[in-house]
Backbone as CSV, one residue per row, in Angstrom:
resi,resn,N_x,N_y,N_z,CA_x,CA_y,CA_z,C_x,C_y,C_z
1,UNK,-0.359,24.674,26.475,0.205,24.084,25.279,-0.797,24.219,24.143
2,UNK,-0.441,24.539,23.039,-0.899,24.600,21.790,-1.294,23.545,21.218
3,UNK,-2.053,23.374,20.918,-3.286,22.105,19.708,-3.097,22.443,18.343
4,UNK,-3.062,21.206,17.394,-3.504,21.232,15.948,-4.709,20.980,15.768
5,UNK,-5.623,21.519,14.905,-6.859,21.168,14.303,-6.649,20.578,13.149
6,UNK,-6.812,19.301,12.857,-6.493,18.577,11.703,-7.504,18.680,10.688
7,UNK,-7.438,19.401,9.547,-8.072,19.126,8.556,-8.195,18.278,7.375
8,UNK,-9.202,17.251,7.451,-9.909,16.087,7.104,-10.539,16.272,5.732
9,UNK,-10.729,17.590,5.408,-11.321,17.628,4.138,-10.419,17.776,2.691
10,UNK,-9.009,18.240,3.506,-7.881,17.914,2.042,-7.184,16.720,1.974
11,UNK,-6.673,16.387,0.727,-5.535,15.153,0.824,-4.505,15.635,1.855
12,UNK,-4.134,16.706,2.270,-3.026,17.028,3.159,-3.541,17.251,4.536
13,UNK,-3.966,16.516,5.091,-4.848,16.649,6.955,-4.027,17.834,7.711
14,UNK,-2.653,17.863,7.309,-1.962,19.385,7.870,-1.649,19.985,7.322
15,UNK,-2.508,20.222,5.852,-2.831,21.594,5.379,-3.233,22.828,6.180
16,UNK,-2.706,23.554,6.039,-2.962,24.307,6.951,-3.397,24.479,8.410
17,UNK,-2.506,23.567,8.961,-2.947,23.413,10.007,-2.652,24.392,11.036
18,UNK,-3.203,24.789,12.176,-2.777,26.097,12.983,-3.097,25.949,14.596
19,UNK,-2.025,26.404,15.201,-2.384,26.400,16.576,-3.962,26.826,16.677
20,UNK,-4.776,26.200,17.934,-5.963,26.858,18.407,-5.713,26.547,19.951
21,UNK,-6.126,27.587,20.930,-5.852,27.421,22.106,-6.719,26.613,22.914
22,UNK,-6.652,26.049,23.563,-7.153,25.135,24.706,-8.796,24.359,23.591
23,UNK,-8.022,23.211,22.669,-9.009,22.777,21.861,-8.364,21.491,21.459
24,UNK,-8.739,20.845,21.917,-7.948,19.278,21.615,-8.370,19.217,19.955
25,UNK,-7.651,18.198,19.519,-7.165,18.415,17.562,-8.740,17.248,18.046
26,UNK,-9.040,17.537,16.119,-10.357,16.560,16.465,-10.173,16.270,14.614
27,UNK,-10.957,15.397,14.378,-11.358,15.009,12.795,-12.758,14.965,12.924
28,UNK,-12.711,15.059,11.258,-14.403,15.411,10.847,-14.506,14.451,9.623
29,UNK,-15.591,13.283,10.209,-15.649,12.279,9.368,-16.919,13.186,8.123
30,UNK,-15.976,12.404,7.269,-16.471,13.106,5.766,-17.912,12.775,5.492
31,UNK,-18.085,11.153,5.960,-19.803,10.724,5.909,-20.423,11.826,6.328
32,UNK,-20.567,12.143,7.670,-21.544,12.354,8.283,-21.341,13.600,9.222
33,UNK,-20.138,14.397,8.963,-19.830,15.164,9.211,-19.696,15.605,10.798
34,UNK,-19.596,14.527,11.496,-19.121,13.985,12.977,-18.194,14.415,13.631
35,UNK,-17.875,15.655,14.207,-16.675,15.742,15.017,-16.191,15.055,15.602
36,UNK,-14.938,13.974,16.112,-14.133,13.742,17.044,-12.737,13.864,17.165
37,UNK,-12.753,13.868,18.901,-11.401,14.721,19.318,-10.482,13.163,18.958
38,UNK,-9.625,13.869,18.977,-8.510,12.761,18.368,-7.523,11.829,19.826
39,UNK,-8.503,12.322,21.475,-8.205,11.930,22.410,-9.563,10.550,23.034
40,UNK,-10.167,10.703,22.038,-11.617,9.864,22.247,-11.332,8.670,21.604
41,UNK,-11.291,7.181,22.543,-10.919,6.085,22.340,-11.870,5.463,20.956
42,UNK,-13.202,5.475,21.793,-14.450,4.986,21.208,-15.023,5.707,19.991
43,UNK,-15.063,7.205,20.301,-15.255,7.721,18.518,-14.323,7.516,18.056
44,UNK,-13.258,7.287,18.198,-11.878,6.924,16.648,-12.455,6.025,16.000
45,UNK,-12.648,4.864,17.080,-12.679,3.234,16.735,-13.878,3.384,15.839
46,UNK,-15.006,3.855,16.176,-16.347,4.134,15.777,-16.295,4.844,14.530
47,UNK,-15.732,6.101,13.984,-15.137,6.600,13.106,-14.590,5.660,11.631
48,UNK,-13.700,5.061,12.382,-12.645,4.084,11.655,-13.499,2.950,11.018
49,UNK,-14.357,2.388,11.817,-15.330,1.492,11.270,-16.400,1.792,10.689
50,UNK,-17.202,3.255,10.521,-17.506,3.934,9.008,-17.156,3.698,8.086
51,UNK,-16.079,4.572,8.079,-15.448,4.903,7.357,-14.423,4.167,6.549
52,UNK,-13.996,2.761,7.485,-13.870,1.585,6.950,-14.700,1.007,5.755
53,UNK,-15.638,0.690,6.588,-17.453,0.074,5.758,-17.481,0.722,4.245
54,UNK,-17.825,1.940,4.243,-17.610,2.805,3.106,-16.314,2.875,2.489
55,UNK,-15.359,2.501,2.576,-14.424,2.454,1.726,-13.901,1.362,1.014
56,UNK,-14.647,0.454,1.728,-14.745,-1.052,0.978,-15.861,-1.317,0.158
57,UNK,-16.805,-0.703,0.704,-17.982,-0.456,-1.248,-17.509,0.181,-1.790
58,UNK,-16.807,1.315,-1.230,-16.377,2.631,-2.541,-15.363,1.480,-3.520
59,UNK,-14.206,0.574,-3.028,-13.363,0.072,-3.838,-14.430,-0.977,-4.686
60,UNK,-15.151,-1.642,-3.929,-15.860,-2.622,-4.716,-16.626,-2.387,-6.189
61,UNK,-17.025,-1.035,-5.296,-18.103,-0.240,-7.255,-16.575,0.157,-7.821
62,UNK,-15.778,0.640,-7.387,-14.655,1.673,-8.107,-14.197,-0.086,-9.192
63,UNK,-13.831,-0.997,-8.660,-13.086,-2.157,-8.715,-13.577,-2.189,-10.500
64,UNK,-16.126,-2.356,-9.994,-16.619,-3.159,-10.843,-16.701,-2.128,-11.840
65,UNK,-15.982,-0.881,-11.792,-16.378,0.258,-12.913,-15.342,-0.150,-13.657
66,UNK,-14.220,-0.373,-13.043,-12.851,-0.789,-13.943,-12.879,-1.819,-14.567
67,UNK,-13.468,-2.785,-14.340,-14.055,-3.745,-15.429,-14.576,-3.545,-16.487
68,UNK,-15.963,-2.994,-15.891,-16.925,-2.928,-17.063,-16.228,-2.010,-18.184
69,UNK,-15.213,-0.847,-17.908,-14.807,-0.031,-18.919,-13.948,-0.873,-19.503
70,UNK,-12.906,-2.033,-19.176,-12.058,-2.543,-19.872,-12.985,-3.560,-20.267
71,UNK,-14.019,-4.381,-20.270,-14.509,-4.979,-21.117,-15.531,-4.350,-22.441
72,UNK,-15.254,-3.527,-22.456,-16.134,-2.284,-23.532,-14.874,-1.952,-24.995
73,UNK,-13.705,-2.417,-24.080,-12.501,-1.757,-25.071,-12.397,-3.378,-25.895
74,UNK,-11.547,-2.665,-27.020,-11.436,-4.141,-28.043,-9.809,-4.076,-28.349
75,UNK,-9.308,-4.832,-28.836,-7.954,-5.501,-28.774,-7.364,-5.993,-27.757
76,UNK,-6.112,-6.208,-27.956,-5.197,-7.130,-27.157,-4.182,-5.759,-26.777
77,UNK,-3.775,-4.731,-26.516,-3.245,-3.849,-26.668,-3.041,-3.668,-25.309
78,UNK,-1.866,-3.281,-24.288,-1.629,-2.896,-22.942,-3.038,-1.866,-22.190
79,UNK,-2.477,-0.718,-23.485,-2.912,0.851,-23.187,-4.486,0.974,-24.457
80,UNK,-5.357,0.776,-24.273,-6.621,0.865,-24.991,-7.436,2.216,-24.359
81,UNK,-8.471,2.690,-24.994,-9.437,3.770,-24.845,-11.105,3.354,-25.343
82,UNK,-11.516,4.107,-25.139,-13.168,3.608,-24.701,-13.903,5.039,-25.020
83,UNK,-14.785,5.118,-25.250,-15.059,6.627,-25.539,-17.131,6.360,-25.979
84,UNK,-17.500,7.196,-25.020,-19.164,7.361,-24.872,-19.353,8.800,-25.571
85,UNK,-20.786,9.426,-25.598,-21.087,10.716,-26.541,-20.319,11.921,-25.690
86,UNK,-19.774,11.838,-24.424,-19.842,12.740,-23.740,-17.769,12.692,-23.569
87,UNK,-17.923,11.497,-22.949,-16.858,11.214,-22.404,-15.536,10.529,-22.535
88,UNK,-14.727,10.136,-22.841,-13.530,9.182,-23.123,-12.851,8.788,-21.981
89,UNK,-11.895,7.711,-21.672,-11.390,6.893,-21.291,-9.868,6.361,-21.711
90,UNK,-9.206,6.574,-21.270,-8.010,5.465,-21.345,-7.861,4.990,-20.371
91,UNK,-7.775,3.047,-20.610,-7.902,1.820,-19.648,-6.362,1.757,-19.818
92,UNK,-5.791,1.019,-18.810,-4.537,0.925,-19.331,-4.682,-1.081,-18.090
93,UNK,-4.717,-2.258,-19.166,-4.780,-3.074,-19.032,-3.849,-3.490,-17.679
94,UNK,-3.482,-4.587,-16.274,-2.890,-4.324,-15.832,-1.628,-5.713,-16.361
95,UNK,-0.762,-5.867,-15.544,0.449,-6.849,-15.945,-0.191,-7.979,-15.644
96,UNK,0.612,-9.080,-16.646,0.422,-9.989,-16.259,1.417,-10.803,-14.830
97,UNK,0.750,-11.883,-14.412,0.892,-12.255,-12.560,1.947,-13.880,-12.981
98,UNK,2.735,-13.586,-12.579,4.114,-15.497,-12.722,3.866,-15.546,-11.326
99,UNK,3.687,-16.799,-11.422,3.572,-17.883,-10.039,4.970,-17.778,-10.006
100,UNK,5.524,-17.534,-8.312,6.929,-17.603,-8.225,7.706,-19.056,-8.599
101,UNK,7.022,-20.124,-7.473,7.019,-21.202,-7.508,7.390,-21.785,-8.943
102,UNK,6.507,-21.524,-10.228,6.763,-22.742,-11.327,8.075,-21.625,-11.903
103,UNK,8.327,-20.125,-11.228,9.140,-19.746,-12.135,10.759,-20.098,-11.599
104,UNK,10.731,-20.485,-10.239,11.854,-20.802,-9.610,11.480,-22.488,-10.297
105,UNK,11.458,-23.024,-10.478,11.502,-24.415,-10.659,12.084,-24.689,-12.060
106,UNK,11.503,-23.341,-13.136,12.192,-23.993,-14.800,13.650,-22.783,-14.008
107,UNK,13.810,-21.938,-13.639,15.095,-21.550,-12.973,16.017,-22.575,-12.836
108,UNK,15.981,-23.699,-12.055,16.815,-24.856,-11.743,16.641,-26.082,-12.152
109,UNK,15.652,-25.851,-12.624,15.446,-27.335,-13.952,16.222,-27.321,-15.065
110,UNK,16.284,-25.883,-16.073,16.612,-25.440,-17.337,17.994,-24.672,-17.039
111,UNK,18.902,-24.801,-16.954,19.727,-23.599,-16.475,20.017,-23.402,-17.758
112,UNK,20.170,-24.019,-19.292,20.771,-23.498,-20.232,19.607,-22.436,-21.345
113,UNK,18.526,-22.405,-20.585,17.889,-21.756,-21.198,17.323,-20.313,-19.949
114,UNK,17.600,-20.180,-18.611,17.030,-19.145,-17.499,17.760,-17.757,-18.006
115,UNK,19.324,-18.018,-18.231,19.946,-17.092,-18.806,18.794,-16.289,-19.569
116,UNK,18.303,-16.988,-20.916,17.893,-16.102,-21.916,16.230,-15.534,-21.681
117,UNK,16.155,-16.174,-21.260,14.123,-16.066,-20.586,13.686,-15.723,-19.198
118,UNK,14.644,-15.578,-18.399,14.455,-15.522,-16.652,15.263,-14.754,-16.230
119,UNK,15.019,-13.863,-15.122,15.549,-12.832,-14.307,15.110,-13.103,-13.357
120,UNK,16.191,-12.220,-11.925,15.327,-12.677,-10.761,15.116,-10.979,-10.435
121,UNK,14.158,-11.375,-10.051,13.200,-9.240,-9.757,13.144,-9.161,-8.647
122,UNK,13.460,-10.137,-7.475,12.967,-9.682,-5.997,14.006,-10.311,-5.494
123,UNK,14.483,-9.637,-4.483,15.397,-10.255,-3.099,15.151,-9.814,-2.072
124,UNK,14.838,-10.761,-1.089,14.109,-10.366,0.238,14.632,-10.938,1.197
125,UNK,14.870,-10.674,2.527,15.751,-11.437,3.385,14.642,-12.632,3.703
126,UNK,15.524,-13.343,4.679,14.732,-14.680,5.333,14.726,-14.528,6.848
127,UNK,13.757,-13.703,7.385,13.971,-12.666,8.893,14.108,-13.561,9.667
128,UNK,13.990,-14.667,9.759,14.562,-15.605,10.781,16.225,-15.487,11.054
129,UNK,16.564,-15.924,9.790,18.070,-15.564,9.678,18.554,-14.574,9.958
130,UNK,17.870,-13.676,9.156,18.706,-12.234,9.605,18.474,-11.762,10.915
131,UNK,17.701,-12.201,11.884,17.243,-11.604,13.064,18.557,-12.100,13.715
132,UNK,19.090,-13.529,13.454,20.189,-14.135,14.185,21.186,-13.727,13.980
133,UNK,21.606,-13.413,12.509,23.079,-12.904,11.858,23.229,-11.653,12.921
134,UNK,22.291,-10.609,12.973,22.387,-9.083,13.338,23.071,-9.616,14.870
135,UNK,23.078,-10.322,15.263,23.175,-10.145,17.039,24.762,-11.389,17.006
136,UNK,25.160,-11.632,15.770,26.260,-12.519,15.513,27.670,-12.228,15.015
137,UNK,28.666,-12.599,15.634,29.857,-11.903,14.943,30.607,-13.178,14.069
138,UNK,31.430,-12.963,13.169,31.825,-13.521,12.595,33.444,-13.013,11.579
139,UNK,33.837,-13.806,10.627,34.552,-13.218,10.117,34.559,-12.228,9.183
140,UNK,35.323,-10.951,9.026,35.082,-9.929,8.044,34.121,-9.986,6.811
141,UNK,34.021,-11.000,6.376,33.408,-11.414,5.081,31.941,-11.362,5.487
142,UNK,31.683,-11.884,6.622,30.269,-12.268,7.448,29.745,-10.720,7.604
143,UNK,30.498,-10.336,8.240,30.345,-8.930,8.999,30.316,-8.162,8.063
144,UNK,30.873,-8.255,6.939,30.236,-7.252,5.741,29.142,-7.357,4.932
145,UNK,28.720,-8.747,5.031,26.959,-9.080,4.030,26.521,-9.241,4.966
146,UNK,26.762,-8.833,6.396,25.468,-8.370,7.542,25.216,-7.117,7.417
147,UNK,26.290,-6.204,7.299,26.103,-5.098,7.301,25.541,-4.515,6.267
148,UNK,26.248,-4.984,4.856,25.679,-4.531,3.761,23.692,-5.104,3.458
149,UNK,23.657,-6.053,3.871,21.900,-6.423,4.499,21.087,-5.661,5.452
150,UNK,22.126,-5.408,6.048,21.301,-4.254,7.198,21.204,-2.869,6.690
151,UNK,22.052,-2.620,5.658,21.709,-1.509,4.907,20.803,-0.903,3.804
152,UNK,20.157,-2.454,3.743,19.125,-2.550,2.584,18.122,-2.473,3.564
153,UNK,17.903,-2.471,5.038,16.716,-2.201,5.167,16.140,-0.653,5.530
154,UNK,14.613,-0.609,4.922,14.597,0.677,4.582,13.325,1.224,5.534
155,UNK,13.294,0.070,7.285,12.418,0.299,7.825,10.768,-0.043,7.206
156,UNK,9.930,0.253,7.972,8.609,0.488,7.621,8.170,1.482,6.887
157,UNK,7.065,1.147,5.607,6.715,2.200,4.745,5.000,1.986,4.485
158,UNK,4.591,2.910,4.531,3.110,3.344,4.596,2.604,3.442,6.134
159,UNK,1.499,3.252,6.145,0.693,3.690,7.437,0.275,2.315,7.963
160,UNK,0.205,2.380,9.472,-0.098,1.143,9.760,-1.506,0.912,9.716
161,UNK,-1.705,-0.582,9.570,-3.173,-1.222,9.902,-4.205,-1.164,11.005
162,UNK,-5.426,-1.335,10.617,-5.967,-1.368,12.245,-7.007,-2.650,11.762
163,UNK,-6.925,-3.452,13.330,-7.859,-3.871,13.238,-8.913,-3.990,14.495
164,UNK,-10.357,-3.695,14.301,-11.019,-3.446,15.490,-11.517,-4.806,15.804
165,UNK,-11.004,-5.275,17.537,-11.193,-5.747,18.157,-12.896,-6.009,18.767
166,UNK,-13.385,-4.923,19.438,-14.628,-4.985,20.040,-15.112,-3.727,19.208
């Protein structure tokens, strides 16, 4: 049987990827330039927690660079720019954050004013419920905002988490 060699050094790991014969697929940590086979329990884990380590300073300086450039810029403006002898910048400020909580509360406190000032932006099931509805029959009406709920789901999206144990 045929092997992939995964390449680690593009954004696309199966960039070009190509059969090689009797060669288990392996990655090549970018630190330190470390081969491991992608059948090796302990170098993954070992790997992963590098490469972990380092990617949580990389965000931390990346984080404190994004600061320091948006505190360099002047106005009140979303989209601002910044500009050194060499180099320029556009910051682009991020949104502002509503507590759900106080915004559901003038929601049903104020109703003659939510109309003109309030929207609702998120609908999310309540998986308790829906875990029960799915396995429940009911009348047509039921059975269609189960179904039409079950059609909003769009599965799992991104890559999963790890977390190392030992």
């Amino acid at each position: 049987m045929a092997t992939i060699k995964i390449n680690t050094q593009s954004s696309d790991p199966f960039e070009g990827a190509r059969p090689v014969d009797e060669e288990p697929p392996e990655l090549t940590c970018p630190l330190t330039g470390e081969v491991v086979s992608v059948d090796d329990v302990d170098g993954l884990i070992d790997l992963y927690e590098r490469i972990d380590a380092m990617d949580r300073q990389l965000w931390n300086v990346k984080r404190a660079v994004r600061e320091s450039l948006a505190g360099l810029t002047e106005g009140e403006a979303k989209t601002r720019r910044v500009r050194g002898h060499r180099r320029a910048a556009k910051v682009v400020m991020p949104d502002d954050s509503w507590d759900q909580a106080t915004l559901r509360e003038a929601w049903t406190s104020y109703p003659q004013y939510r109309e003109e000032a309030l929207r609702i932006a998120t609908f999310a099931p309540r998986l308790r419920e829906w875990k029960k509805m799915v396995n429940t029959s009911g009348p047509p009406e039921f059975e269609a905002f189960r179904d039409l709920v079950g059609r909003a789901n769009r599965g799992p999206v991104g890559a999963p988490t790890i977390k190392v144990e030992l």
